[in-house]
Structures are given as C-alpha cells and as structure tokens.
C-alpha positions in Angstrom: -3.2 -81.4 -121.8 -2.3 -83.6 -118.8 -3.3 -87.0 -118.0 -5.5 -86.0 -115.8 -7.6 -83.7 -117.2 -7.7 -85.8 -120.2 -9.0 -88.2 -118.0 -11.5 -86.0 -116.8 -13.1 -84.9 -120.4 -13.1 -88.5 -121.1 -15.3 -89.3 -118.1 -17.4 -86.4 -118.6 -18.5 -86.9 -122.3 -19.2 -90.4 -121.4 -21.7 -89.7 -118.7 -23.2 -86.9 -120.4 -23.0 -87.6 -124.1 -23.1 -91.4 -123.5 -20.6 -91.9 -126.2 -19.2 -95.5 -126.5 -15.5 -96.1 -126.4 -15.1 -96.4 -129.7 -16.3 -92.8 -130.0 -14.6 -91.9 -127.5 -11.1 -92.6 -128.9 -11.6 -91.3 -132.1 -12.7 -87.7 -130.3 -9.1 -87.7 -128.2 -6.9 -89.6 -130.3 -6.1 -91.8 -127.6 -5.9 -95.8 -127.4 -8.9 -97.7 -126.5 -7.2 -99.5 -123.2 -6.6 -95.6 -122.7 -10.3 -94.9 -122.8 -11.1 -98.6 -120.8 -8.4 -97.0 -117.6 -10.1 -93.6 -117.5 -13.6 -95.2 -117.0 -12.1 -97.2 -114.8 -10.7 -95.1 -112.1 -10.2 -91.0 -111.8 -6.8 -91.1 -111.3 -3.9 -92.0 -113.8 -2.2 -94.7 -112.8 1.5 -93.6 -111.7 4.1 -93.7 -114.2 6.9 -96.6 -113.3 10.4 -95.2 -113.6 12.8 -97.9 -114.5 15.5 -98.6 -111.8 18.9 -97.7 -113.3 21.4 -100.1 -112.6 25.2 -98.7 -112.9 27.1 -102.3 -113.8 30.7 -100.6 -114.1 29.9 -99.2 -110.3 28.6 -102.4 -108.7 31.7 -103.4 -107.6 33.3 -100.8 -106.1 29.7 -99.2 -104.1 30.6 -101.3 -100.8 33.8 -99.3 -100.6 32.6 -96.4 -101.4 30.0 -96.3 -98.9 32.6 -96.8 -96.4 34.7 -93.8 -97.6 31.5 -91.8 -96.8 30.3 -92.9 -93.8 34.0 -92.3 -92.4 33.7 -88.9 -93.7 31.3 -87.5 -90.6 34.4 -88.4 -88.4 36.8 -86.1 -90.3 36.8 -82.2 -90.8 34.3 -81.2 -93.1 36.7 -79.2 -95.3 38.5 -82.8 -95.5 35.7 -85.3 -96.9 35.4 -86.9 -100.1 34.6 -85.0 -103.1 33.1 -86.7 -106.2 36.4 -85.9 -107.8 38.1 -87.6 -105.2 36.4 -90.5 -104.9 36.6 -91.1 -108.9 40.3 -90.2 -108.5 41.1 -93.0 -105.7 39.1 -95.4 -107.4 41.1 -95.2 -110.7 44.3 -95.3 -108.1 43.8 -97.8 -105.7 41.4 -100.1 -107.6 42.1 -99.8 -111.0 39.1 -98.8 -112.7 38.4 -95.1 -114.4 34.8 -94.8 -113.9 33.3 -91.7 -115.5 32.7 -88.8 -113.6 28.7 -88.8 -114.2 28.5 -92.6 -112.8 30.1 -91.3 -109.4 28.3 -88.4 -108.6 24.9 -90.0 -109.3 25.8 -92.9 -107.1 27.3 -90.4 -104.2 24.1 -87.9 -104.6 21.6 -90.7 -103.9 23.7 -92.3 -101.4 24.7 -89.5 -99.2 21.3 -88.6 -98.3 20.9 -92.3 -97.3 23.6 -91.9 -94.8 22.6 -88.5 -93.4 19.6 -90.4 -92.4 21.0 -93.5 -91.2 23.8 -91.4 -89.3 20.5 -89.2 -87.4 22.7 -85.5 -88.5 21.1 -83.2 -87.3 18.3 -81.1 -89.6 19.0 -77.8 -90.3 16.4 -75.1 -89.1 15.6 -71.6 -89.7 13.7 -69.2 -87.2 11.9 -66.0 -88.8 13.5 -62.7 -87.5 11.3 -59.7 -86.5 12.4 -56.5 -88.1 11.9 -53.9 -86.2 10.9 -50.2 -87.2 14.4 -48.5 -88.4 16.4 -50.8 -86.0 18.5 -53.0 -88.7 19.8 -52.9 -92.0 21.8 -55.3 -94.4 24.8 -54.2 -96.7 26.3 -56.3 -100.1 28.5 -55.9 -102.9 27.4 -57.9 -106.2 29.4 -57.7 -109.8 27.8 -56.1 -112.6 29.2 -55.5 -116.4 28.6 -52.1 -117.8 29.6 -50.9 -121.6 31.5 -48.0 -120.4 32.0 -45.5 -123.0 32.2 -48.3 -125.4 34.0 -50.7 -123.4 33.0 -53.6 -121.4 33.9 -52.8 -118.0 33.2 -55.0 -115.0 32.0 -53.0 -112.0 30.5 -53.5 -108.7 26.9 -52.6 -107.5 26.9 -51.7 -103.5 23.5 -52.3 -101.9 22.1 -50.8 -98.6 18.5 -52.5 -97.2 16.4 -51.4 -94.6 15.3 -54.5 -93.0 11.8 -53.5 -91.9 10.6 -51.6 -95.2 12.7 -53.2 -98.0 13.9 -49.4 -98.8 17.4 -50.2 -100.8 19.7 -48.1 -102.4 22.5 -49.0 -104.6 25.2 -47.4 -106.3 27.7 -48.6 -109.4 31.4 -47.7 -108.5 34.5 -49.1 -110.4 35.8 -51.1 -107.8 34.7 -52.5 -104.1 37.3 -51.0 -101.9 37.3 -49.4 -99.1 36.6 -45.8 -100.5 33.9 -47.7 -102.5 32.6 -49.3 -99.7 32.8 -45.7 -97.6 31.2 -43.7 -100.2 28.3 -46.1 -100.7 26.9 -46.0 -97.0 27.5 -41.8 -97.4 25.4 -42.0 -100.4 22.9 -44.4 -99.0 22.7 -43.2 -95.3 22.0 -39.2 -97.0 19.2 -40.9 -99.3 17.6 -42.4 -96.6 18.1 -39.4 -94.5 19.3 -41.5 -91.2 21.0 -44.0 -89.4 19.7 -47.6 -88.5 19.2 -47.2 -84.7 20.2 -50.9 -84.4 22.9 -53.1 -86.0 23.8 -53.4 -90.0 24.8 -56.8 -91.3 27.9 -57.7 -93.6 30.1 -60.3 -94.8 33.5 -60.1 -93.4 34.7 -58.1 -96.4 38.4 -56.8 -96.3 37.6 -53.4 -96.1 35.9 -53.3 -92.8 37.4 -56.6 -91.4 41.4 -57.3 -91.1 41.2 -60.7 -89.2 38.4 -63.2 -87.6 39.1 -64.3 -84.1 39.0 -68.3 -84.1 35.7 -69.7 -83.1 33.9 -66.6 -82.2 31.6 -63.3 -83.9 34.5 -61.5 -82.7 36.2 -59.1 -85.8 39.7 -57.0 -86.0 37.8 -53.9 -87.2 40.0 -52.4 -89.8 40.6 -48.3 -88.0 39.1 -46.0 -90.7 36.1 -48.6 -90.8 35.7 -48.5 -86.9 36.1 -44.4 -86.7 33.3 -44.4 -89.7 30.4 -46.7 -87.8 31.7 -44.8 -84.8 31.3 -41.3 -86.9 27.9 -42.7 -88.3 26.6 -44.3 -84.6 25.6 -47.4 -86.0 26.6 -51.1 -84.4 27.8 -53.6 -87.3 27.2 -57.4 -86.7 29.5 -59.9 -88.8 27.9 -62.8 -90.5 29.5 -66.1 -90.7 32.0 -66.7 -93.1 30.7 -69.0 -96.8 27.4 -70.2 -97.7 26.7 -70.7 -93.6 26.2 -67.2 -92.9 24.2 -66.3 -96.6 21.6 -66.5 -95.0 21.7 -64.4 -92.1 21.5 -61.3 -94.6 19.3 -63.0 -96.9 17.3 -59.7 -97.1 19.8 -58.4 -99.4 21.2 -61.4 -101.2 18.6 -62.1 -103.0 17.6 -58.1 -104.0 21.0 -57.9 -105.7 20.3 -60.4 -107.7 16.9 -59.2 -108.3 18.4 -56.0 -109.3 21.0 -56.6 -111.5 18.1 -59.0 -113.0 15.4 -56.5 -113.3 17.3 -53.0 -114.1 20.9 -53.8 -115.4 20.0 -56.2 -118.0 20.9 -55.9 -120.8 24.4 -54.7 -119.7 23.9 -50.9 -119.6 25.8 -48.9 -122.2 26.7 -45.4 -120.7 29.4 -42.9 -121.0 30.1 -42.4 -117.2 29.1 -44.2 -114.7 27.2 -40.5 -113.1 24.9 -41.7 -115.9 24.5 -44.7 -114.7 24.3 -43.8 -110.9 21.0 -41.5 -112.0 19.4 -44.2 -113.8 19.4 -46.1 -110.7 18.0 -43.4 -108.6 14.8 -43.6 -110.8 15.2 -47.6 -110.7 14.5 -47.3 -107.1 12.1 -44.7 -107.7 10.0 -47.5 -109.5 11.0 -49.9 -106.6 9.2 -48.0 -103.9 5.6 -49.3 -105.7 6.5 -52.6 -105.8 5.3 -55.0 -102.9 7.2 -57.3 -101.3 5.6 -61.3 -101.3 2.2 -61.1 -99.4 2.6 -57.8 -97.7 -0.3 -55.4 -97.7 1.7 -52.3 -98.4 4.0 -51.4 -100.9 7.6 -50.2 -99.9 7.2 -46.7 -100.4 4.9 -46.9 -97.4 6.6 -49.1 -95.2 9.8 -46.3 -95.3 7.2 -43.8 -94.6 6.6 -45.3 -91.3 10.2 -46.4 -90.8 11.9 -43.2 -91.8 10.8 -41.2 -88.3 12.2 -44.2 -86.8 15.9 -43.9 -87.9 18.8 -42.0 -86.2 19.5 -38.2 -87.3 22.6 -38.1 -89.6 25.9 -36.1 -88.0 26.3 -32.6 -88.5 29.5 -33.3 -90.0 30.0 -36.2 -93.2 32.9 -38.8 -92.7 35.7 -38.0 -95.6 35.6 -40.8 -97.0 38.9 -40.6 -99.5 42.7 -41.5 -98.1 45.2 -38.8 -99.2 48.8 -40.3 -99.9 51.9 -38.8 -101.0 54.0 -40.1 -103.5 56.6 -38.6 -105.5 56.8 -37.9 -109.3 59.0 -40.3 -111.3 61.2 -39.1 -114.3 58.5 -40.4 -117.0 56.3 -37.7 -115.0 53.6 -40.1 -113.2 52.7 -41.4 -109.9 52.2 -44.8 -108.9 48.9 -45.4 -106.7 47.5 -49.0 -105.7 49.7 -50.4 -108.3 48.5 -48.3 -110.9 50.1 -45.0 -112.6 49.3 -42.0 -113.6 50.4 -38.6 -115.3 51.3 -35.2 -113.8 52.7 -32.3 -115.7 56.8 -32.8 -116.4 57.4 -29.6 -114.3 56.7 -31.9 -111.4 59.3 -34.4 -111.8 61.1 -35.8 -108.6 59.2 -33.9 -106.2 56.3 -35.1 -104.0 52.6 -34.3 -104.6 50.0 -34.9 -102.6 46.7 -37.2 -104.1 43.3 -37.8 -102.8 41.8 -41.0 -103.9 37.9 -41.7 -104.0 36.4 -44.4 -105.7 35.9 -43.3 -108.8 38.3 -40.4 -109.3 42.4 -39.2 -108.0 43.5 -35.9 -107.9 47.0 -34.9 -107.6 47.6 -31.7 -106.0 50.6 -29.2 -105.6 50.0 -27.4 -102.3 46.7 -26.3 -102.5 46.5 -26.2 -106.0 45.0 -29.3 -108.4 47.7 -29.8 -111.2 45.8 -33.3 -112.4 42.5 -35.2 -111.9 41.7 -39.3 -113.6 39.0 -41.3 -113.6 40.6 -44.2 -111.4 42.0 -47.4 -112.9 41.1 -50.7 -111.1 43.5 -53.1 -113.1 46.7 -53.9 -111.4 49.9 -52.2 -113.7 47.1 -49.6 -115.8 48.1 -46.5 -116.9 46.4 -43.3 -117.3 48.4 -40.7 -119.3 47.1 -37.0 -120.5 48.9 -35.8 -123.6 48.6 -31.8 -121.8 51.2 -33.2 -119.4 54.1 -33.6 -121.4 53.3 -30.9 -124.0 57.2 -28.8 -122.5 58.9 -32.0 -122.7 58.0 -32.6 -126.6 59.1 -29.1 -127.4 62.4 -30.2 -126.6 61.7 -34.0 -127.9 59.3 -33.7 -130.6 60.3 -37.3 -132.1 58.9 -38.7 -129.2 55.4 -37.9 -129.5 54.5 -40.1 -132.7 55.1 -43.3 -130.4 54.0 -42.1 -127.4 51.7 -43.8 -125.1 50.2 -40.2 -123.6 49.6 -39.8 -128.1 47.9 -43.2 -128.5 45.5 -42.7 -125.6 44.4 -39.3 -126.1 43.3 -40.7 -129.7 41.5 -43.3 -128.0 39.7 -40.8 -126.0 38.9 -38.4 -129.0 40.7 -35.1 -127.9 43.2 -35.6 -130.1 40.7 -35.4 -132.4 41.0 -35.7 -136.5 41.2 -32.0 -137.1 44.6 -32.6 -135.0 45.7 -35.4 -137.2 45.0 -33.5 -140.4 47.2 -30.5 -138.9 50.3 -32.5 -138.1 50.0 -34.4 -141.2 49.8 -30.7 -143.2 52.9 -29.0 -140.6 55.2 -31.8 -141.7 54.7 -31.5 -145.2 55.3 -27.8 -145.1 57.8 -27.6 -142.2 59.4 -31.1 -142.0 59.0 -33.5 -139.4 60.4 -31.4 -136.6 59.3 -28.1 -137.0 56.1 -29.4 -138.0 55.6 -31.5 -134.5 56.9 -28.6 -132.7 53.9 -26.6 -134.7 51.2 -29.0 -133.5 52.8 -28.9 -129.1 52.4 -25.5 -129.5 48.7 -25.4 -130.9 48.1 -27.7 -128.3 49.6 -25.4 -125.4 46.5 -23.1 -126.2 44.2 -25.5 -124.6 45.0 -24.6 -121.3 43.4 -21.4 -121.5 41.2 -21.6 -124.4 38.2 -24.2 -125.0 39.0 -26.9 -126.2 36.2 -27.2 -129.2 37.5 -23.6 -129.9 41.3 -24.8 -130.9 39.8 -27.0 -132.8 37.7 -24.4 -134.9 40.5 -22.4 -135.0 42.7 -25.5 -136.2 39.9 -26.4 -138.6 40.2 -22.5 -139.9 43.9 -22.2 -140.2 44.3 -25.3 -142.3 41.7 -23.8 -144.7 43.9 -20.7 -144.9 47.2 -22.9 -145.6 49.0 -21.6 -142.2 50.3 -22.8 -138.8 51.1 -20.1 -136.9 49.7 -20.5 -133.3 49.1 -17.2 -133.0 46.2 -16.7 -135.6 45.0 -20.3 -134.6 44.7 -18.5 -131.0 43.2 -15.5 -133.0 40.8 -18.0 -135.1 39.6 -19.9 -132.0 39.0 -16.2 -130.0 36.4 -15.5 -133.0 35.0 -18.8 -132.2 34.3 -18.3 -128.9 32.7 -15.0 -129.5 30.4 -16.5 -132.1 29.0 -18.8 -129.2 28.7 -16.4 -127.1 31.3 -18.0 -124.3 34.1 -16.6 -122.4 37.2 -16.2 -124.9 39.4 -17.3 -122.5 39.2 -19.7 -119.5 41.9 -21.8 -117.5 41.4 -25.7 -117.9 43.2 -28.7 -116.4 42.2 -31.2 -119.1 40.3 -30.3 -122.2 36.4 -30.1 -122.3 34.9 -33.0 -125.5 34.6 -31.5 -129.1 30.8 -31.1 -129.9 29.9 -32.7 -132.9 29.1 -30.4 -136.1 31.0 -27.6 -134.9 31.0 -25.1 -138.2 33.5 -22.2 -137.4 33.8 -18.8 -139.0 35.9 -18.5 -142.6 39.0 -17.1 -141.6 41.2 -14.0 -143.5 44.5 -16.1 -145.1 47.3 -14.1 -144.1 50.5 -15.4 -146.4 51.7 -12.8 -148.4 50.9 -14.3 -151.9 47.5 -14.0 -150.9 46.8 -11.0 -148.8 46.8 -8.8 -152.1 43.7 -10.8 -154.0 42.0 -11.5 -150.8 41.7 -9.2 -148.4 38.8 -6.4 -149.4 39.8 -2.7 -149.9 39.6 -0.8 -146.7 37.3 2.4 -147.1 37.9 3.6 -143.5 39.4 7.0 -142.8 42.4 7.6 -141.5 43.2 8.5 -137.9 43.0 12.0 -137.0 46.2 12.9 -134.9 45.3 16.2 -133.9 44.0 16.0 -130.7 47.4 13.8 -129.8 49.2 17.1 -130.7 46.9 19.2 -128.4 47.9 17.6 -125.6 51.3 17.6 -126.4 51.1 21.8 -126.5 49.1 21.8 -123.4 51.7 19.3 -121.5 54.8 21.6 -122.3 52.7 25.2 -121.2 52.3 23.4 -117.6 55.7 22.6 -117.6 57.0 26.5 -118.5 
C-alpha cells in the first residue's frame, strides 16, 4: 500500500466511522504522529533525500569542471571519458579516486553544463509512411542449439513501414549471400517490391566506402545490380547510435523478436526447421496490433500489398561461383575455410557455388560434393566417402583421421561400423581388417545408407565380412521396405533408429552343412535346351 492511499483510508474511516486516533493506529499499524499528518493534509509530505557529499572529490571538482567545459571545443570522439578523467587525476594530481565517485560526479555535472553552454536540444519529427512506398532492413544475433551445439547465427529482418508486415529468416552468417537471399525470401513472401526507398545501416555487404560528410555510399557492384534487378532505391542511415533511429521501425522489432519467439534459445536440427517455425511466428504476428492502432497488421498489408511493385520475371542469383583448385589432402579452401572433395580430384580445379547456408563443388556439370557452410575462420568440413580410394591404399591412416573423427561426430559412422572394424581386425588383422570396413563403406554410394548398415548388422551375426553378401544382406533390406535396391548418393542418407533387418543365411563352410535347410526343389529340366540345339543345326544343313 502507498502513502497515499494509506492516507486516504485513514481520512475516510475517520469521517465515516469517527474513529479516534488512537483507533485509528491500531487498525493500520501506523504511528500516531502518522495518523495526526494524514488528518492533517491529503497529501504525504515529500520524502527529503539526503545531499551526498563526495569528501575525496571536493578538491579536485573545480578542475574537473574545466576539463568538461573545454570538451564542447574539441571533437566529440576526443572528450573526456569517465575513465579518463579518473586516469589524469591519479596522474597529474596524485589521488586514485574510485571509478564510482567520478562518474556520479561527471553524470550530474554534465547535464549542468549542457544547460549552461545553451547545446542545442535534440528533436524528432514523425514520418508519414506511405502505402507500400518504404521499408526497413536489419541484421540482429541470435544463438540456436544446432543439432546439439550452440551455434551463434544471425536473424535478417525485412519491415514494411506502413503495415508493420516483417519477415525474417535465420542464416549462419550475415554476408553478402545472406544478406541477398534474405531480401529474395522476403521480397517473394511479400509478393512485391517497396515502390519507394528501403533503409539500412551501412553494412559491408552493400556499402564498400562512405563519402566524407555526405549520404553519399560506394555501392558494392553485385549489391547495386541486385536493387537495380529488384527496382527498389536504398537510402543509407547515418553511421552509430545517430542514425538508430532513422530505421527505428525495425530496431526495436528485432529485438522484440528474438524476445518473443527465439527464447529460450531454439534447439533444432537444421536451421530449415528453424526457418519454418518462423513462418508460423509471423503467422501469429499478423493479429497482433501495433501501439494504439485500430487494425491489426494482417490488415494493414491487406491494404498495402496492391500498393507494392510486381516482382521481376526473372530472381537475382544470389550465390558467387569461385574456382579453386584441389589440394593434395583432397579439399578446397573457400572464405578461409576448407573443405573435402573426393581424392580423384586432387590438383585440378573445380568449380563451387556458395549460398549462405550451403557450397557445392562441382566437376563440369556434375555435383561431386555439397556442405553445410562453415562460418569460423580456419574450420574444416571433411566427408569420410571422399577418401574411401586413398585408405585402400593407406588403411593405417584412417584410425587418426580427421574425415574418421567427424563422421562419428555426425553419426554415419555409426556403432554397427565400430563393432565391424573392431570384429575385421580380430579375424583379419589390423590391415586387412581396415581394408574390410573401406570397402563396406564403398557400397554407400549406391546403396542406402540405413541398408549397409542392416546388412553390416546381418553379416556380423553370421561371423563374415565379405562385402559382397553385406551388399547381398542390405539388397534384402531394401526389399523388405519396399524401396529402390539400388540408388546413387553423394553423401549418405541418417540411419533410422530401431532399424530390425532380416536374419541372414551364414555362409562359412563349417556352417553351411547344419544350417542351411534341405532343398526339396526339382532339378532343372535341360531338354528343351537340347531342342533348340537340334533345330539350330537343321537350319544350318
């Protein structure tokens, strides 16, 4: 209960209940001179807040008035911090004030001397926002548990000025193909263009250099062909916390965003999952209104969306292709990150597209690799299928090997793989038995991957490693689920859990004879072989 309002009961109970003021302190607990004020007068009287005094500082505040007041005839990115002025204090007068003491002082002080000085106020003017005429644009950091790990990622943002419509999408990082592929994404959800201008910070990928003094930009190319491509005008806001809030539309909806939806940090296994959840987000968005306005967002874009520019016939590409060649540990290096191509390629050139989420290397026309792209300088991406020719001829390099230890870490080197090498040493020795296991794995490129493993699974039950019935075994397996046998793959598809394959027929000789069931069928008939053979030589005589 306030002051207030207990001053009010206390009024009221005496005028109606005419209790005395005795009474009326042992009803509220309160002190009789309490009771005495409130009867008194209907307002509290104002709480006195002691002056603090700041001994250690007395001193020293005459000369450190005068290092402010110089300050508004210096650069601004050259006045006194509070560091500073605790630092030349300490220096040149010999006394280490704590850092607390100084800033309260300098807070309190400084608006004293903006006042004195007559700066000049700050002042905002609304902006009208017309129908499907402007549109704001923002990157904001977001943290996502990416298939297990925490990841940091970025959340691109797209407002329609009029409406409030935004749309947003999570990408791994915020460059340039990033920052391409979210206006693509945004412009085809929306279904148009902004006839008008789209605000943005001067961010590297659009901007390469700000003319001194001026709204003028050096328009990175790509970024001027896309606006170009798109027919939209962009306008650059000032650079810092001077220009925040001439795109304040979308500065604050980030924030509300990340806020709202993303919190708790999202756990997802790719960040397409994540991406869909947000189209639903701003599904739920579209009810929502937006302060005092009468309508709710959904129908403001109603009336905006006739308003905005038809899209091109044609969508801007919005990847860079490069060209880089193959090293002799079989990878290429792209925007200081590497990756794996098969051996086969080594020293030649490949061509790669690069997105913002994916790379894909190609040989000609044809795709010999795809990643998920890597955002930390010096990564490495490595799939174990790419080496699989150069461990026949090297098998002691695959228990140490980097391509071993992150397919493990990915799962499709599963532990129906570790049991299998484990077993093919044992019974073949170290070599032979790793030479075993390359091989088994060779039969992923044209057989499903969850099938291998089924027939891996089967073959150690049966106590053999030949490739060949493991081939046989995961042929069965296929057929059992009903899927193609046989398909051509460039990295292997994720093993389903609770796969149960088929019992396979052991083959070794010491058990074929008290295994396999007697076989009742007939045998062949051969005669109509021969009849052909008699009719073939009477045509020939």
């Amino acid at each position: 209960m306030s002051k207030q309002e207990l001053f009010d009961r206390v009024r009221r109970d005496s005028w109606q209940q005419q209790l005395s003021i005795r009474a009326l302190s042992r009803k509220y607990g309160i002190h009789r001179r309490l009771v005495r004020e409130a009867l008194a007068s209907p307002v509290p009287t104002p709480r006195r807040r002691p002056v603090r005094t700041s001994p250690r500082m007395e001193p020293y505040k005459k000369t450190v008035d005068a290092w402010m007041r110089a300050d508004w005839d210096v650069p601004r990115k050259q006045r006194h911090t509070v560091w500073r002025i605790a630092a030349r204090i300490e220096e040149e007068l010999g006394e280490a004030i704590p850092y607390s003491t100084v800033r309260d002082f300098v807070a309190a002080r400084r608006k004293e001397i903006v006042a004195q000085v007559g700066a000049p106020v700050e002042a905002f003017v609304t902006r009208h926002n017309a129908l499907g005429a402007e549109a704001e644009v923002d990157f904001g950091d977001v943290h996502v548990d990416l298939a297990g790990k925490r990841t940091r990622c970025y959340l691109f943002a797209f407002r329609l000025a009029y409406s409030g419509k935004a749309v947003h999408r999570v990408s791994r990082s915020c460059g340039q193909q990033a920052f391409f592929e979210g206006h693509v994404h945004a412009l085809t959800t929306l279904g148009g263009v902004p006839a008008g201008q789209v605000r943005y910070d001067n961010l590297t990928p659009a901007v390469k250099r700000m003319v001194f003094r001026s709204r003028s930009r050096e328009e990175n190319p790509r970024w001027t062909n896309f606006h170009d491509h798109y027919g939209f005008r962009p306008f650059y806001c000032e650079p810092g916390l001077r220009g925040a809030h001439e795109k304040g539309g979308v500065e604050g909806p980030v924030r509300y965003f990340r806020c709202n939806y993303l919190t708790p940090v999202p756990r997802v296994d790719s960040l397409d999952e994540l991406n869909a959840r947000i189209v639903e987000f701003e599904a739920r968005e579209e009810e929502r209104r937006i302060g005092a306005r009468i309508r709710t967002i959904g129908q403001d874009f109603a009336r905006e969306a006739g308003h905005l520019l038809p899209l091109p016939d044609d969508p801007f590409t919005t990847g860079i292709t490069l060209t880089p060649r193959v090293d002799r540990y079989g990878m290429v290096t792209v925007k200081m990150c590497r990756y794996s191509v098969p051996v086969r390629f080594i020293d030649r050139k490949v061509t790669v597209t690069l997105t913002c989420d994916e790379l894909a290397v190609y040989d000609g026309r044809r795709e010999i690799a795809r990643h998920p792209r890597l955002v930390d300088r010096g990564a490495e991406h490595l799939v174990l299928d790419h080496y699989l020719e150069a461990l026949l001829t090297k098998p002691g390099a695959l228990d140490r090997s980097e391509a071993l230890r992150q397919a493990r870490a990915e799962g499709t080197f599963t532990a129906v793989h570790e049991a299998f090498l484990a077993a093919a040493k044992k019974s073949l020795g170290d070599t032979e038995g790793t030479k075993a296991l390359v091989k088994v794995l060779l039969l992923d490129r044209h057989q499903q991957h969850p099938d291998v493993v089924a027939g891996i699974r089967t073959a150690l039950t049966a106590g053999t490693f030949d490739e060949d019935v493991i081939a046989l075994e995961a042929h069965k397996a296929a057929q059992v689920a009903g899927q193609a046998p046989t398909i051509t793959v460039t990295r292997p598809a994720p093993e389903p859990p609770g796969t149960d394959p088929a019992q396979a027929t052991p083959l070794t000789s010491r058990r074929l004879a008290r295994v396999l069931p007697d076989d009742h069928r007939p045998l062949p008939r051969l005669e109509p072989w021969d009849e052909l053979l008699t009719l073939r030589r009477k045509e020939s005589s």
